[in-house]
DSSP file (Angstrom, degrees, kcal/mol; ACC not computed):
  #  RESIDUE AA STRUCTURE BP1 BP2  ACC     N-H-->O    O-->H-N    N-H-->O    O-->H-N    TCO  KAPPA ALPHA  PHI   PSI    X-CA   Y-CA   Z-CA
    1    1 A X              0   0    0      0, 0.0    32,-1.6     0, 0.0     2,-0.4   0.000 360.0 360.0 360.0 125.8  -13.3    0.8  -21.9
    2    2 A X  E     -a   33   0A   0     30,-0.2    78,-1.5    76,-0.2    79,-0.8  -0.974 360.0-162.7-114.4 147.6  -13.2    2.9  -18.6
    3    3 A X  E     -ab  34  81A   0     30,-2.9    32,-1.6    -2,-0.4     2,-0.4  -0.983  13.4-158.0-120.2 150.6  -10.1    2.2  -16.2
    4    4 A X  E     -a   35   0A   0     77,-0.7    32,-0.2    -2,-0.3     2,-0.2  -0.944   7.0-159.5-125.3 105.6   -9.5    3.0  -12.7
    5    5 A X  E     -a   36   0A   0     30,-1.3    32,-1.4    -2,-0.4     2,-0.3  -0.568  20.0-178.2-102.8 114.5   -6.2    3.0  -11.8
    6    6 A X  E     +a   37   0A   0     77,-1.8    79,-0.4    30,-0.2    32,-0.2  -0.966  18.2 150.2-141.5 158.3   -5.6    2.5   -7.7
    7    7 A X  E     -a   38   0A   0     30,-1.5    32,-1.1    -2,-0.3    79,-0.1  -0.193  61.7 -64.6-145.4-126.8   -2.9    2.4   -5.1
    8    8 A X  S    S+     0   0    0     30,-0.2    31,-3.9    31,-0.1    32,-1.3   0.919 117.8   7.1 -89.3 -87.7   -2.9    3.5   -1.4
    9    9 A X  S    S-     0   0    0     29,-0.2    34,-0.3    30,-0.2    29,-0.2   0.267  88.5-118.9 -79.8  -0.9   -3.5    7.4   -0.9
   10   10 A X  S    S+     0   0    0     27,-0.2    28,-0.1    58,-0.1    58,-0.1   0.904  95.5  86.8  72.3  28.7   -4.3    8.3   -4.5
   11   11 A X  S    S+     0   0    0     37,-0.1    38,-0.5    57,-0.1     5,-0.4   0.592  91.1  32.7-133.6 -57.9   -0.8   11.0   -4.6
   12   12 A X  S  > S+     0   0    0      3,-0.1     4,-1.4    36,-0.1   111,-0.0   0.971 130.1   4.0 -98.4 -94.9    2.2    8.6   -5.6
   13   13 A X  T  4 S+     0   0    0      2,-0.2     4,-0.3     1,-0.1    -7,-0.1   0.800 125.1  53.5 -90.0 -44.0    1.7    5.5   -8.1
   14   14 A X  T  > S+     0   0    0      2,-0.2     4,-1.1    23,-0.2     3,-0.4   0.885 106.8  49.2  -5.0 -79.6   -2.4    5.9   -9.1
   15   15 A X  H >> S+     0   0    0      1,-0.2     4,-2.5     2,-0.2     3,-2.1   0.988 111.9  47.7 -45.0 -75.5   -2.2    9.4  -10.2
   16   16 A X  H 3X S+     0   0    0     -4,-1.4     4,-1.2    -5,-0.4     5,-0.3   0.702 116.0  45.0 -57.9  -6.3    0.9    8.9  -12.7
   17   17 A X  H 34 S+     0   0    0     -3,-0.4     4,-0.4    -4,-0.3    -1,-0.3   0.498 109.3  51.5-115.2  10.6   -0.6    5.8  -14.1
   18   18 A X  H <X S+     0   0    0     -3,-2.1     4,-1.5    -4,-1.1    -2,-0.2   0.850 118.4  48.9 -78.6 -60.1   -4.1    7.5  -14.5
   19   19 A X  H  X S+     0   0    0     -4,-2.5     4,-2.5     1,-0.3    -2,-0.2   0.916 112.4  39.9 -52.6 -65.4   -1.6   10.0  -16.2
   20   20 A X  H >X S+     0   0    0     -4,-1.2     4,-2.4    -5,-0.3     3,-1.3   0.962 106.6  61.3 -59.4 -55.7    0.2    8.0  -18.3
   21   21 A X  H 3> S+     0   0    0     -4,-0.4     4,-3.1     1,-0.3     5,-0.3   0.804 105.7  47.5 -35.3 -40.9   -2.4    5.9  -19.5
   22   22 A X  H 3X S+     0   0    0     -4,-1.5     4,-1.1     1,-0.2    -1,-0.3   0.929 106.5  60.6 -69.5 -40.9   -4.4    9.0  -21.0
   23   23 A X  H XX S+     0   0    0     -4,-2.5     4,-1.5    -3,-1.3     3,-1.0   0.979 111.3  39.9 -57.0 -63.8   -1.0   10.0  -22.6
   24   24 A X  H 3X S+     0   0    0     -4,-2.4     4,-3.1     1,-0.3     3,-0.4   0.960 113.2  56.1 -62.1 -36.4   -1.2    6.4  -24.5
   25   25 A X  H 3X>S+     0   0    0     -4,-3.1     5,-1.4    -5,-0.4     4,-1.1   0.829 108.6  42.7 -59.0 -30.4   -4.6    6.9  -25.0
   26   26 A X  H <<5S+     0   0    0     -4,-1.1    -1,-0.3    -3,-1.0    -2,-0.2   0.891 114.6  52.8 -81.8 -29.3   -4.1   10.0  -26.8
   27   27 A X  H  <5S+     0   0    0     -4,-1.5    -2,-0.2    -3,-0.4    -3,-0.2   0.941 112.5  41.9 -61.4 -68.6   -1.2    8.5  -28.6
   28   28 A X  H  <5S-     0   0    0     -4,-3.1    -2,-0.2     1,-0.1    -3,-0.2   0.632 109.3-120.6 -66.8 -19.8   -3.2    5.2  -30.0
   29   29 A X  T  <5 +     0   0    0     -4,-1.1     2,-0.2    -5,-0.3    -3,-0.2   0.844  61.4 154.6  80.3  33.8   -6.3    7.7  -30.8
   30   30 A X      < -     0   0    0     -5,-1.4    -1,-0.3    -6,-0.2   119,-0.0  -0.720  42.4-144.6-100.0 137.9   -8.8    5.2  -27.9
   31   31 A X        +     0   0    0     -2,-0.2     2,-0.4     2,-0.0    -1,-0.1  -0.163  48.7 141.4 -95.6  39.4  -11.6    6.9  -26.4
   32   32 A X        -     0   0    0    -10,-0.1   -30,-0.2     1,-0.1     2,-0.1  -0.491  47.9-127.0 -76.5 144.9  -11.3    5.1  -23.1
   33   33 A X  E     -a    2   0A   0    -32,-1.6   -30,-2.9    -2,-0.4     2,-0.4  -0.449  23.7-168.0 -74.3 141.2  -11.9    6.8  -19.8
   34   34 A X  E     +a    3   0A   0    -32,-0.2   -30,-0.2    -2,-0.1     2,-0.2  -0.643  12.8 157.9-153.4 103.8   -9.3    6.6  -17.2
   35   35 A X  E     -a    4   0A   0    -32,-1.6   -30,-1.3    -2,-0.4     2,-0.3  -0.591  22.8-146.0 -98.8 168.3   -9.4    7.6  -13.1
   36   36 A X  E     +a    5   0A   0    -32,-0.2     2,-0.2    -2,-0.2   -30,-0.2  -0.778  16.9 174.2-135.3-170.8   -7.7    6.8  -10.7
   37   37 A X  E     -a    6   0A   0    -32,-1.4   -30,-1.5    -2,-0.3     2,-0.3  -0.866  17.7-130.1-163.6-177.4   -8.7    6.3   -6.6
   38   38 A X  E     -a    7   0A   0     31,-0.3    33,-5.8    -2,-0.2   -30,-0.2  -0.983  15.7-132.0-155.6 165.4   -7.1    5.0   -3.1
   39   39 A X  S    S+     0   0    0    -31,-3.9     2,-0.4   -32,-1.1   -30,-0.2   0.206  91.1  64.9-106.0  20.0   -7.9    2.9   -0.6
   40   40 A X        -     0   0    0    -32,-1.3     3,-0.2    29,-0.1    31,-0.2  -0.958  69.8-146.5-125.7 130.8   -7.1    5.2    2.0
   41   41 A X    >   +     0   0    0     -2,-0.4     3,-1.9    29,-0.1    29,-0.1   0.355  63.9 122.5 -62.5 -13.3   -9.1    8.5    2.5
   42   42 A X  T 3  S+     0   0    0      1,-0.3    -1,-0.1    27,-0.1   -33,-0.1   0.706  79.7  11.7 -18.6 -64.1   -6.0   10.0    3.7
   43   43 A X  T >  S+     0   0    0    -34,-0.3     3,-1.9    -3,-0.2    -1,-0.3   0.144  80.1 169.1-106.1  23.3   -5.5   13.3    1.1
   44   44 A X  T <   +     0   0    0     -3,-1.9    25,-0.3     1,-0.3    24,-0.2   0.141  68.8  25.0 -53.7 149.5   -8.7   13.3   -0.4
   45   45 A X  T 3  S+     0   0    0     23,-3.0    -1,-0.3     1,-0.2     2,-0.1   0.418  97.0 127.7  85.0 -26.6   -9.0   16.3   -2.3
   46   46 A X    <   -     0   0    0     -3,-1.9    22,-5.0     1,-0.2    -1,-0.2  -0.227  64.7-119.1 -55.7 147.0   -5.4   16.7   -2.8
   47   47 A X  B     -C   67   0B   0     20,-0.2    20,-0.2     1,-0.2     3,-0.2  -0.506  54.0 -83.7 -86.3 167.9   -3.5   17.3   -5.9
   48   48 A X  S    S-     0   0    0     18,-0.6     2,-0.2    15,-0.3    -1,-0.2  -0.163  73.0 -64.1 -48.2 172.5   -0.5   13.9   -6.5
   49   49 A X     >  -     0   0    0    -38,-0.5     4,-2.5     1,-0.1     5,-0.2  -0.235  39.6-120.0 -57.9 139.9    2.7   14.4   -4.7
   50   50 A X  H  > S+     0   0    0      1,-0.2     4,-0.6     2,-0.2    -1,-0.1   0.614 116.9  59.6 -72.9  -1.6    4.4   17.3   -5.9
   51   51 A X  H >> S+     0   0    0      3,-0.2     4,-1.5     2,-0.1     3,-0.6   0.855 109.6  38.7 -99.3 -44.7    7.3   14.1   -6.7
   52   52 A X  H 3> S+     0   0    0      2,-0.2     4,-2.0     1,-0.2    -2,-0.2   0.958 114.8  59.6 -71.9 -18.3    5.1   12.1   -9.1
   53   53 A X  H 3X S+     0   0    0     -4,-2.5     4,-2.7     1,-0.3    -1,-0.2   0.839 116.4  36.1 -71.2 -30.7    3.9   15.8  -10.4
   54   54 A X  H << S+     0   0    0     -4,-0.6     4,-0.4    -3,-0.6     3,-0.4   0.975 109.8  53.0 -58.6 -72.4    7.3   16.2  -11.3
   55   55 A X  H >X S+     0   0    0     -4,-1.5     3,-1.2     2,-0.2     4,-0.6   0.624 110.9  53.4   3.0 -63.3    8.3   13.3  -12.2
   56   56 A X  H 3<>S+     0   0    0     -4,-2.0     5,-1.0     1,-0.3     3,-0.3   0.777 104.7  58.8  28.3 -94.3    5.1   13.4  -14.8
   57   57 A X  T ><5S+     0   0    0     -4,-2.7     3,-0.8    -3,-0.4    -1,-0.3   0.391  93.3  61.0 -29.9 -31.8    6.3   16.5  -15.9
   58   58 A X  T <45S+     0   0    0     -3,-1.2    -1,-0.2    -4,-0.4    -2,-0.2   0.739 104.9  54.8 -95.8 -43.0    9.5   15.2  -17.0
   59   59 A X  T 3<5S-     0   0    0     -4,-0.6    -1,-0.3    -3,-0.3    -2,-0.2  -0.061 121.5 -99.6 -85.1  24.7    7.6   13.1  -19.3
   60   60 A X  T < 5S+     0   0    0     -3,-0.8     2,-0.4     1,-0.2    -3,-0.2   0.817  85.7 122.1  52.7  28.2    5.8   15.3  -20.9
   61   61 A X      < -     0   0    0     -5,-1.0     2,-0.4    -7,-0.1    -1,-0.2  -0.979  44.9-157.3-123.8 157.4    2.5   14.7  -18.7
   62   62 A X        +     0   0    0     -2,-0.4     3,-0.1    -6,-0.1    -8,-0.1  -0.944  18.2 169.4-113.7 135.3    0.8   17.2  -16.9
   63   63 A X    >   +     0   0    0     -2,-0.4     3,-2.5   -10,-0.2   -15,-0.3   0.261  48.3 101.5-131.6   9.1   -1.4   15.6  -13.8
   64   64 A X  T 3   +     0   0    0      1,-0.3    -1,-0.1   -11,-0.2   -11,-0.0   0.447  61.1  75.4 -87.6  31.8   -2.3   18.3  -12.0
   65   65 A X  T 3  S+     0   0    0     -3,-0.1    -1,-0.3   -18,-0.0    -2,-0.1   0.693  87.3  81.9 -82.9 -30.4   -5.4   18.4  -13.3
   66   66 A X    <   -     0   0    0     -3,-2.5   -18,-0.6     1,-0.0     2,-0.4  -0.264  57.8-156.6-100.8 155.3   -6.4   15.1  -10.8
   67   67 A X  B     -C   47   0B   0    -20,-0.2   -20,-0.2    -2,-0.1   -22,-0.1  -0.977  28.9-106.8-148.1 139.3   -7.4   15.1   -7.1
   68   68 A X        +     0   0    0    -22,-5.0   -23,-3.0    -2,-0.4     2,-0.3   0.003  47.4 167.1 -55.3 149.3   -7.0   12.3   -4.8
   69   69 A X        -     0   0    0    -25,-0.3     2,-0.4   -24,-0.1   -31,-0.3  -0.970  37.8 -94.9-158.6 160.0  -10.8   10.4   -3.8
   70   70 A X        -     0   0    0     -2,-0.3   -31,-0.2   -33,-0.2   -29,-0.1  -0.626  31.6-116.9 -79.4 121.5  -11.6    7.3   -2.2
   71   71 A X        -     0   0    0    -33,-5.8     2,-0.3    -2,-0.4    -1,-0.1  -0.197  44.2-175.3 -70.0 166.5  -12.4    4.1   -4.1
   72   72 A X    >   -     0   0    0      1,-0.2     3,-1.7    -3,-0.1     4,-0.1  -0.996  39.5 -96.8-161.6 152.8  -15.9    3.1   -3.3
   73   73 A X  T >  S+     0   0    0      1,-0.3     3,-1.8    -2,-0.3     4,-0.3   0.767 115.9  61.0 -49.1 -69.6  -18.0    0.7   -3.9
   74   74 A X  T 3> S+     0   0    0      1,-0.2     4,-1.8     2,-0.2    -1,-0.3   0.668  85.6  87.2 -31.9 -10.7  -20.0    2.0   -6.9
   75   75 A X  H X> S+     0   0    0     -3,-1.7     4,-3.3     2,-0.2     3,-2.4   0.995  82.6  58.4 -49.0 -56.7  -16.4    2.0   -8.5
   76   76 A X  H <4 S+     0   0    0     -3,-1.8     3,-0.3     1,-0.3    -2,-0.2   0.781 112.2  39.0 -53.1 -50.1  -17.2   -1.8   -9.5
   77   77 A X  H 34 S+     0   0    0     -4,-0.3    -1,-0.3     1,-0.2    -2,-0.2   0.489 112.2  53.0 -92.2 -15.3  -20.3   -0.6  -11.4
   78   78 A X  H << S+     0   0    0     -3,-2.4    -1,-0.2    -4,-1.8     2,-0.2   0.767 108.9  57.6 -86.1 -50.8  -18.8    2.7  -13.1
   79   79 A X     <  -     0   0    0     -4,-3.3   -76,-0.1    -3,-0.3     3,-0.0  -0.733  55.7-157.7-115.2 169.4  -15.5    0.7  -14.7
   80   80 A X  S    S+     0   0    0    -78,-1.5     2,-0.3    -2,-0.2   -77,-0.1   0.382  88.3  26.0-121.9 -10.7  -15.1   -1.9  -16.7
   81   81 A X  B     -b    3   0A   0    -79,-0.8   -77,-0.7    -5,-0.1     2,-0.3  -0.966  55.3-166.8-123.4 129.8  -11.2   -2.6  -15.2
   82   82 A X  B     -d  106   0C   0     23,-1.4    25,-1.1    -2,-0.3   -77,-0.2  -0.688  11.1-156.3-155.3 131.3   -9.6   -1.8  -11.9
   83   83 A X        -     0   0    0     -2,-0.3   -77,-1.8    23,-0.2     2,-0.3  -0.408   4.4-154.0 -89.9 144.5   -5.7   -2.1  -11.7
   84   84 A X        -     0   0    0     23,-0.4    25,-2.5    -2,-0.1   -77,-0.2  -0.691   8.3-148.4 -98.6 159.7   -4.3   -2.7   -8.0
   85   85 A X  S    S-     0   0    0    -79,-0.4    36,-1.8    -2,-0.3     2,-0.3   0.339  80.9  -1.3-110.6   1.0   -0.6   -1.3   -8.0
   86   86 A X  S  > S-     0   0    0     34,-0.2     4,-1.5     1,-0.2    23,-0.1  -0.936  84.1 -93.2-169.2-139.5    0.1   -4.0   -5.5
   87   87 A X  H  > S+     0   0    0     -2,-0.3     4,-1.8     1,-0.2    -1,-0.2   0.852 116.6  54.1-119.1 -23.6   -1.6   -7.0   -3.5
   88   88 A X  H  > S+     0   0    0      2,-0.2     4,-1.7     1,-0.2    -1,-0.2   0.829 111.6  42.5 -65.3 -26.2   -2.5   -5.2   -0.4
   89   89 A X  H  > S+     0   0    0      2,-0.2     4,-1.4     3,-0.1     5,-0.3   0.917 124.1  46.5 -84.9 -32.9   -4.5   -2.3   -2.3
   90   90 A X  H >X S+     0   0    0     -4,-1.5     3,-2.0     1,-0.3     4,-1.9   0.945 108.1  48.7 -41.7 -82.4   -5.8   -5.6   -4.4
   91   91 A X  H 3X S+     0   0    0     -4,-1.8     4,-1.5     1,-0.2    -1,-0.3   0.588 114.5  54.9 -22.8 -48.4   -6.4   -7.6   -1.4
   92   92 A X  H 3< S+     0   0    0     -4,-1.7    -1,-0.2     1,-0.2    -2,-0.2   0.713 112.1  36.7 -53.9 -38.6   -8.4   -4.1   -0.3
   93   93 A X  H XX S+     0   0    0     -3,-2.0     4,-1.6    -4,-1.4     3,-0.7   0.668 108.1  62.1 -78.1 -37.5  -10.6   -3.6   -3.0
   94   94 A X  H >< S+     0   0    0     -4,-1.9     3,-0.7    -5,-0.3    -2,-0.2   0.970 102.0  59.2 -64.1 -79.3  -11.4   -7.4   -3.6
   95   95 A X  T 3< S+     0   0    0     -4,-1.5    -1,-0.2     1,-0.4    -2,-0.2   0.649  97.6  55.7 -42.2 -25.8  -12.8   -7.3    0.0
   96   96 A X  T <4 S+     0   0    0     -3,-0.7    -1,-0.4    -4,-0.1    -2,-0.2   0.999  88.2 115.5 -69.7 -56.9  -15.2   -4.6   -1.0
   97   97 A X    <<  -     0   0    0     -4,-1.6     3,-0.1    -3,-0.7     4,-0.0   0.332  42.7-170.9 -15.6 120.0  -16.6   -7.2   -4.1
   98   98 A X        +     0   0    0      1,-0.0     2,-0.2     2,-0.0    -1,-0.1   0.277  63.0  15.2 -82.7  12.0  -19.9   -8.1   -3.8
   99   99 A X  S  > S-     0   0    0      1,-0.2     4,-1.4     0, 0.0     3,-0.1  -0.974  81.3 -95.0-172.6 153.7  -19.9  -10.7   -6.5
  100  100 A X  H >> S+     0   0    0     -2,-0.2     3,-2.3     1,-0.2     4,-0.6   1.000 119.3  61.8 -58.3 -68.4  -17.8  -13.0   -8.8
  101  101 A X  H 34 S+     0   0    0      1,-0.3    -1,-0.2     2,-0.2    -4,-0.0   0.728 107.4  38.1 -32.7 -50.9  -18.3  -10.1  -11.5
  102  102 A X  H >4 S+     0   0    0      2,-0.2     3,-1.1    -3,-0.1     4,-0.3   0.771 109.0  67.7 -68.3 -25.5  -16.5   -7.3   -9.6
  103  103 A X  H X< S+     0   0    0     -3,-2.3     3,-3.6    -4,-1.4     2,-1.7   0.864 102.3  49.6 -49.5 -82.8  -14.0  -10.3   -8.5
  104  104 A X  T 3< S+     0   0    0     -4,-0.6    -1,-0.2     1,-0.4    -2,-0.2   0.216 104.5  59.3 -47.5  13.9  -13.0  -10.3  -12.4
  105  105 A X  T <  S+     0   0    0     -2,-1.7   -23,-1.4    -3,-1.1     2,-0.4   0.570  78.1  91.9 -79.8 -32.3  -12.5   -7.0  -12.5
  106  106 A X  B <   +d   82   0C   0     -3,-3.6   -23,-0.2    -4,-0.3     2,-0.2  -0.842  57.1 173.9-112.0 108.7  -10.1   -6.7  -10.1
  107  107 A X        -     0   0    0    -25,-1.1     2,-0.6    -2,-0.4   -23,-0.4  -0.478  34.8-117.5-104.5 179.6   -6.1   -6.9  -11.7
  108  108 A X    >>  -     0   0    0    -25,-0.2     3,-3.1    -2,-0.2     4,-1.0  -0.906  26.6-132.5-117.2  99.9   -2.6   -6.5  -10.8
  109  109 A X  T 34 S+     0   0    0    -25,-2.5     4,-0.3    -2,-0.6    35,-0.2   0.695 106.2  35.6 -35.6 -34.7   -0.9   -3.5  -12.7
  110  110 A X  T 3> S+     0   0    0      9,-0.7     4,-1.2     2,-0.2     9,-0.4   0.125  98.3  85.2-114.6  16.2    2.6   -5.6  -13.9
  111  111 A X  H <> S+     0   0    0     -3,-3.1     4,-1.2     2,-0.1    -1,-0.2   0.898  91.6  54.1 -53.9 -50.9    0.3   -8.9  -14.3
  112  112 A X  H  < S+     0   0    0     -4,-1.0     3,-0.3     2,-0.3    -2,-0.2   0.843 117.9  25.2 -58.6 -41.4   -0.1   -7.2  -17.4
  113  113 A X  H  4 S+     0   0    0     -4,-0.3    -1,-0.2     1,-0.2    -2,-0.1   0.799 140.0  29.7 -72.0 -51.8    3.6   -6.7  -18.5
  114  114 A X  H >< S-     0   0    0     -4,-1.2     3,-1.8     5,-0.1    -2,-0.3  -0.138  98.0-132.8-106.6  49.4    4.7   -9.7  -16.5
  115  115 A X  T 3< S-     0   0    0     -4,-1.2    -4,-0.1    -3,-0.3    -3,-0.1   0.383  82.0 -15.6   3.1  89.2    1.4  -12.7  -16.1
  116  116 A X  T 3  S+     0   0    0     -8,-0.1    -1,-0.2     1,-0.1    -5,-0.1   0.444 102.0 117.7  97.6  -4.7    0.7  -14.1  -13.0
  117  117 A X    <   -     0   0    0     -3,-1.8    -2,-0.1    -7,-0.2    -6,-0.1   0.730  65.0-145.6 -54.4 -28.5    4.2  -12.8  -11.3
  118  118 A X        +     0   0    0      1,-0.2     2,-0.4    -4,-0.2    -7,-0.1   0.738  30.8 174.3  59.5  27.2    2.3  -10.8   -9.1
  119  119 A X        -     0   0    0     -9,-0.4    -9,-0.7    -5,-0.2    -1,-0.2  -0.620  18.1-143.1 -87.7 133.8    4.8   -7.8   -9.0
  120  120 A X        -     0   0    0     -2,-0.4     2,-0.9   -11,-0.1   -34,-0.2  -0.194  11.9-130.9 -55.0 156.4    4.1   -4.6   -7.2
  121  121 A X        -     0   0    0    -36,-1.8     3,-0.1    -2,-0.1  -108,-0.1  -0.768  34.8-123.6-126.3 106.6    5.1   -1.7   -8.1
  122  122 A X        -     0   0    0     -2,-0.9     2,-0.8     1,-0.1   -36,-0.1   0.326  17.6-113.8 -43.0 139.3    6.6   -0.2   -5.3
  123  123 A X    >   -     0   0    0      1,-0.1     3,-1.2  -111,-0.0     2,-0.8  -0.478  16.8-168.5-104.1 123.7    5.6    3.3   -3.5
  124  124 A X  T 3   +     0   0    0     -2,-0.8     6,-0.1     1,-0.2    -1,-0.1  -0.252  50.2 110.4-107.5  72.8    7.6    5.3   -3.7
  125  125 A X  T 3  S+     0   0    0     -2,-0.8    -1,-0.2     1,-0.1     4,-0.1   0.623  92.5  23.8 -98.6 -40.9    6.4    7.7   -1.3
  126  126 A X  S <  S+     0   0    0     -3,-1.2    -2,-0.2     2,-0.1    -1,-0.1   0.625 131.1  36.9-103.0  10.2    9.2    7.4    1.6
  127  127 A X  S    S-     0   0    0     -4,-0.3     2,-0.1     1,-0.2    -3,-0.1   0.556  97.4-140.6-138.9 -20.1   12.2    5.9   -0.4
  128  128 A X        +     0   0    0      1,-0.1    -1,-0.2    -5,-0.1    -2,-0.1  -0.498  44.7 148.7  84.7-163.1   11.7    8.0   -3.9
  129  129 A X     >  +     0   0    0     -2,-0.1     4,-2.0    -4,-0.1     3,-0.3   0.724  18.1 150.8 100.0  24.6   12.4    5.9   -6.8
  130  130 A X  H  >  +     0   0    0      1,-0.3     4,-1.6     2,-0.2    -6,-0.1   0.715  61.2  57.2 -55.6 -37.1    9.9    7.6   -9.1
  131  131 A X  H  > S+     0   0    0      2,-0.2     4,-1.7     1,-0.1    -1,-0.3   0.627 107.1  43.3 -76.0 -13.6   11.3    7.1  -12.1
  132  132 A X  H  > S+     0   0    0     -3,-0.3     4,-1.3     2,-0.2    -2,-0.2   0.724 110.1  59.1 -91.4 -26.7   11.6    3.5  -12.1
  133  133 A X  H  X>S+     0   0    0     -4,-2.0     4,-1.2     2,-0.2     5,-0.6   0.834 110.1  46.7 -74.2 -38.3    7.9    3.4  -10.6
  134  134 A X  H  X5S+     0   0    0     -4,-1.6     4,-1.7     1,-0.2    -2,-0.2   0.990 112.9  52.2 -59.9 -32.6    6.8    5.5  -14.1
  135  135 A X  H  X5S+     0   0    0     -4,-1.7     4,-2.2     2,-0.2    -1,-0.2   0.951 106.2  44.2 -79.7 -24.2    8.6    3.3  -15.9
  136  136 A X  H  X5S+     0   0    0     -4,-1.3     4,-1.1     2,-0.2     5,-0.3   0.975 115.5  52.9 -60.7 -63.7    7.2    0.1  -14.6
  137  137 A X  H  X5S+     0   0    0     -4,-1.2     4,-2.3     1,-0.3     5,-0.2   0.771 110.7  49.4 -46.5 -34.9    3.4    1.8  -15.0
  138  138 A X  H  X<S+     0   0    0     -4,-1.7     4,-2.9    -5,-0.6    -1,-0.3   0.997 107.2  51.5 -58.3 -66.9    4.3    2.6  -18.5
  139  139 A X  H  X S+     0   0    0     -4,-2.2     4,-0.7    -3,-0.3    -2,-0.2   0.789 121.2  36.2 -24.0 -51.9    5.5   -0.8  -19.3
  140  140 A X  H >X S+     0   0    0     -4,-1.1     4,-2.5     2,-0.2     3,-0.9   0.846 111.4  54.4 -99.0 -38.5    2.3   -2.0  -18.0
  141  141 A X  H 3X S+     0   0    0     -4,-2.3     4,-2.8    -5,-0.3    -2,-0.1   0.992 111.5  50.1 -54.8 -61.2   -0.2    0.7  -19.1
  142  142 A X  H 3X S+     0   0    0     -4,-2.9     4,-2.0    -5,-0.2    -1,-0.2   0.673 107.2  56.1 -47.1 -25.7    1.3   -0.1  -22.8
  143  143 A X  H <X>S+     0   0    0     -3,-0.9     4,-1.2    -4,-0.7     5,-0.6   0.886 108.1  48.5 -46.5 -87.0    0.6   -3.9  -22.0
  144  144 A X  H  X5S+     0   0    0     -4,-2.5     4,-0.6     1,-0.2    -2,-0.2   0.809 107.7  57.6 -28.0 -34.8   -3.3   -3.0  -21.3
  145  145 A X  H  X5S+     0   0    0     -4,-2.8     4,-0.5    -5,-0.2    -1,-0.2   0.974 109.8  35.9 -29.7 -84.1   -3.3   -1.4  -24.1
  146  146 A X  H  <5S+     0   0    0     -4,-2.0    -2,-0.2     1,-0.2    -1,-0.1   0.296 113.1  62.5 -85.3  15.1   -2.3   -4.2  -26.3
  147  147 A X  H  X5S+     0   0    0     -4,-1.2     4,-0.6     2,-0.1    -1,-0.2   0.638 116.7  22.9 -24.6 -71.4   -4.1   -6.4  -24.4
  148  148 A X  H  <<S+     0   0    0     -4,-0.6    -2,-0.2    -5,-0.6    -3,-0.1   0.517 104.6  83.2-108.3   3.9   -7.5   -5.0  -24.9
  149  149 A X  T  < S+     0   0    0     -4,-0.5    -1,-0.2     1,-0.2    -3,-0.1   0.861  96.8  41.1 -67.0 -41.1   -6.7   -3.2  -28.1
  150  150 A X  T  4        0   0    0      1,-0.2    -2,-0.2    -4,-0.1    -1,-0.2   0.694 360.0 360.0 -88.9   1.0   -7.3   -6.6  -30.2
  151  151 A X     <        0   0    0     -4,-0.6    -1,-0.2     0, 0.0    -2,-0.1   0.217 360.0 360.0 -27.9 360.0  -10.4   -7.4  -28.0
C-alpha cells in the first residue's frame, strides 16, 4: 500500500500525517510507503512548519526528515491512496484525474474516522490549533489502518 498524504502547502497538516502514519506503520509492523505533497508550490523544498515540527516532536515523531513538493500528476500512478485533508485540496487534486481510476483514489482524511461526513481537518497555519489537528490525523490515520489492514 503506498499513501500520499496532501493538504495545501505541504508544511502544516500533510507533513504530520505523513508523520504519524509511518509512526503507526512502524507500530503495526506494515511495509507501506507513505508521502505526503501540496497543492500549492508555495514552500517547495521547505522543511514542515517549525509548529507541526514541534508539535510532532511532542509525540514522539521526528519529521524533519520531509520537504514540502508539489503534487503532480504522476502522483495518481505512483500511489495506491491519496488523502485530501479537506474538500478544496480534494476538489484540487480530483481536477487533475484523468480517469475514473485516479477518481477512486482520491479520499477525505476524517471520511475514514467519520464516513461520508466530509470533515476537514482544519489548518492550522494562522489560528494554531495543532494539537487537535494531530489528533484528528491520528484518529484517522489509525482508521486507514484498520480499514485496509483486513483487505
Amino acid at each position: 500500500m503506498k499513501i500520499l498524504m496532501v493538504c495545501l502547502g505541504n508544511i502544516c497538516r500533510s507533513p504530520l500525517a505523513e508523520g504519524i502514519m509511518k509512526d503507526k506503520l512502524k507500530k503495526y509492523n506494515l511495509s507501506w510507503e507513505v508521502d505526503s505533497a501540496g497543492t500549492s508550490g508555495w514552500h517547495q523544498g521547505e522543511l514542515p512548519d517549525s509548529r507541526s515540527i514541534q508539535i510532532a516532536s511532542q509525540n514522539g515523531i521526528d519529521i524533519t526528515d520531509q520537504r514540502s513538493r508539489l503534487f503532480v500528476e504522476e502522483d495518481f500512478d505512483r500511489f495506491d491512496l491519496i488523502v485530501a485533508m479537506d474538500s478544496s485540496n480534494y476538489s484540487n487534486i480530483l481536477s487533475m484525474a484523468k480517469n475514473s481510476l485516479q477518481n477512486e483514489k482520491l479520499e477525505l482524511l476524517m471520511n475514514f474516522a467519520y464516513p461520508d461526513q466530509n470533515m476537514a481537518i482544519p489548518d492550522p497555519y494562522y489560528d494554531g490549533g495543532f494539537q487537535k489537528v494531530f489528533e484528528m490525523i491520528s484518529e484517522a490515520a489509525e482508521a486507514i489502518i484498520q480499514k485496509h489492514m483486513k483487505e
